[in-house]
C-alpha positions in Angstrom: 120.6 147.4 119.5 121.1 147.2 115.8 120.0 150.5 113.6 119.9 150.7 110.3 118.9 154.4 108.1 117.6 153.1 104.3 118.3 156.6 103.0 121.9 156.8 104.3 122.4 152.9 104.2 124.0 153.1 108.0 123.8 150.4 110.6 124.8 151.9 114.0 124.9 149.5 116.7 124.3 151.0 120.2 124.5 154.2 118.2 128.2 153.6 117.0 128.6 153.5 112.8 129.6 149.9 111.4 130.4 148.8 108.3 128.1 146.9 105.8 129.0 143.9 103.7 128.6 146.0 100.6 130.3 148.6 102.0 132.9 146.9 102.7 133.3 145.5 99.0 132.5 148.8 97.4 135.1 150.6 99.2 138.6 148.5 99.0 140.0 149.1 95.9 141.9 146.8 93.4 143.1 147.3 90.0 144.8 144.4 87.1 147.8 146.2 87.2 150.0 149.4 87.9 148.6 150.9 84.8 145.3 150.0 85.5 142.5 152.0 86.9 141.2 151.5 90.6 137.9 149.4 90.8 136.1 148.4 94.0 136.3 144.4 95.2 132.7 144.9 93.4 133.7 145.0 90.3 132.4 149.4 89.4 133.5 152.6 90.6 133.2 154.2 93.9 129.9 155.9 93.4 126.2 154.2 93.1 124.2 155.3 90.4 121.0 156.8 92.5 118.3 155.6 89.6 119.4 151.9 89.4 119.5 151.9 93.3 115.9 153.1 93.1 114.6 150.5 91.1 116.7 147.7 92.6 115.3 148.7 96.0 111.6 148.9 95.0 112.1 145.7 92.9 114.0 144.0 96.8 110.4 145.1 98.5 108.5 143.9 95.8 110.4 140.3 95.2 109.8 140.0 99.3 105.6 140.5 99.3 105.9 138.4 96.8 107.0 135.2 98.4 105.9 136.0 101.7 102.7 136.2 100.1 101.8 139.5 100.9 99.8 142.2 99.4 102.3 145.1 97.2 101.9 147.4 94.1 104.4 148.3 91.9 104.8 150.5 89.0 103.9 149.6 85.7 107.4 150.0 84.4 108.5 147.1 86.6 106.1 144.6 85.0 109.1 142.9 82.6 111.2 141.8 86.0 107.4 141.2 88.0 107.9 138.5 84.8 111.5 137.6 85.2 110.7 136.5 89.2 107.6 134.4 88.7 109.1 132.7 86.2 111.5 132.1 88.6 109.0 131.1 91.5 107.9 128.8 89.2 111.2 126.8 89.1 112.2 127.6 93.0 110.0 127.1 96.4 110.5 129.3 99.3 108.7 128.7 102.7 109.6 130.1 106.2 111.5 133.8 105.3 112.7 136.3 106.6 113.8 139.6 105.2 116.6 139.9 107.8 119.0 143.0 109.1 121.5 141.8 111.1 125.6 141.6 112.1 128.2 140.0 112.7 129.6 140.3 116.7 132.7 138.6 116.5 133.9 140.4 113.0 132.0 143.6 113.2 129.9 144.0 110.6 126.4 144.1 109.1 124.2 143.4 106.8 120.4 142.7 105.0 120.0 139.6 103.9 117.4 139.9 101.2 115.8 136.4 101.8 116.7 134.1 104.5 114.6 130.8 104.8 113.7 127.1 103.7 113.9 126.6 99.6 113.9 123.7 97.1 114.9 123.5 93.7 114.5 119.9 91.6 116.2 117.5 93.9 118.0 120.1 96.2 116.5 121.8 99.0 117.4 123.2 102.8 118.1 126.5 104.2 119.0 129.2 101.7 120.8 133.2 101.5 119.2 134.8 98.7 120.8 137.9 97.6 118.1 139.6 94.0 120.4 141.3 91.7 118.5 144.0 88.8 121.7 144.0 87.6 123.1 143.5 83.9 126.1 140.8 85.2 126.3 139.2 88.2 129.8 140.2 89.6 131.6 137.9 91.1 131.8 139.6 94.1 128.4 138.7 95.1 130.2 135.5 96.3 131.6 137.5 98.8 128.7 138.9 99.8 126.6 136.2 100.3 129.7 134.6 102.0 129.4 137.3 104.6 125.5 136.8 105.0 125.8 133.4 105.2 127.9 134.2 108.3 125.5 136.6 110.1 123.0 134.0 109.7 125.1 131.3 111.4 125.7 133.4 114.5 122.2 134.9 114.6 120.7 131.3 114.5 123.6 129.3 115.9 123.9 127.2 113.1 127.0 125.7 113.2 128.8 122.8 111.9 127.5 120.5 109.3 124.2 122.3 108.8 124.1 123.5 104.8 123.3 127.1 104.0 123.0 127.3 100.1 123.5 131.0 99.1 121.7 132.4 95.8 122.3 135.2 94.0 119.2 136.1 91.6 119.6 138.0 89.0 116.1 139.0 87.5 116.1 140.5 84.3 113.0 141.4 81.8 111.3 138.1 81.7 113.8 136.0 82.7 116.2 135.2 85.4 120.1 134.2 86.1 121.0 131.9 89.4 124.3 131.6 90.7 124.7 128.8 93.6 127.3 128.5 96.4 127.0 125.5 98.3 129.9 124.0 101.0 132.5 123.6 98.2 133.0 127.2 97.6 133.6 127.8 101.6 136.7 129.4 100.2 134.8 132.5 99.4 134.6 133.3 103.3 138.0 133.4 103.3 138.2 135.9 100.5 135.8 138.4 102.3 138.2 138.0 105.5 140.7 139.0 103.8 139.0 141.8 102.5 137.4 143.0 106.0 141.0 143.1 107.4 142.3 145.4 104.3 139.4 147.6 105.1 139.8 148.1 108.9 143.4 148.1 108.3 142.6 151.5 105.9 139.7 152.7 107.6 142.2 152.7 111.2 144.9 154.7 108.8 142.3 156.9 107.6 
């Protein structure tokens, strides 16, 4: 069974530790150059900054009432981004989510997607990843991330093949909002998170 401790951010899975998509990103390093500084695959340093994770996670359980349509407070403080995502509800249609903790058997690892469900937008619309982002950029590591969710919900729901998952990553910001969309032509982005899973158990084996 599949564990997961907010306040450490562990998933155990029949009580044995294993890794998380963002764990995974924020703990291989890269750099430009040999001169350059290491950075994490995510694009900051190797520690979190504990206030932003506070707001981004009350902001995750607010954005999730929200479109499940259930009751939630929220501090004052957080009214500007309370803004930022009905403005963009009023763009985007969800139906059918699921806040969903999960993992990946076959490649060991887990994850939380932050919305997994039904959505439309103009004249597009199926199943959907959505990742929120309180964020001042959206790294392009999110790609990766969503890549990796996308995955854990193909396994969890056997959907193979043809079947489209769109993946959005929402950045909501103070009245406003910032959408970046994957869809099937950017399958190369699973590949990159491969690639980046093996250089961690690789390391983590050494280590």
């Amino acid at each position: 069974m599949l564990k997961f401790d907010e306040k450490t951010h562990t998933y155990t899975l029949n009580g044995k530790k294993i890794p998380s998509v963002t764990q995974i990103l924020n703990r291989v390093g890269t750099r430009n150059d040999e001169g350059s500084p290491w950075q994490s695959v995510s694009g900051g340093d190797f520690m979190r900054d504990e206030t932003a994770a506070v707001f981004g996670t009350e902001f995750h359980k607010a954005a999730a009432a929200r479109i499940m349509h259930n009751k939630f407070t929220y501090d004052p403080v957080m009214q500007p981004w309370i803004n930022g995502l009905e403005n963009f509800l009023s763009e985007y249609e969800f139906w059918d989510c699921e806040v969903e903790i999960s993992h990946h058997s076959k490649f060991g690892f887990a994850g939380t997607m932050d919305l997994f469900g039904s959505y439309k937008h103009k004249d597009r619309a199926g199943l959907c990843v959505l990742d929120w982002k309180t964020s001042t950029t959206i790294s392009k590591s999110t790609r990766f991330q969503t890549a990796g969710y996308e995955q854990i919900a193909r396994e969890k729901y056997s959907i193979y093949g043809n079947k489209l998952i769109d993946r959005l990553t929402v950045r909501i910001f103070e009245n406003g909002y910032e959408v970046d969309l994957r869809t099937r032509k950017h399958s190369s982005d699973w590949n990159k998170f491969l690639s980046i899973l093996n250089v961690y158990k690789t390391y983590s084996k050494k280590g």
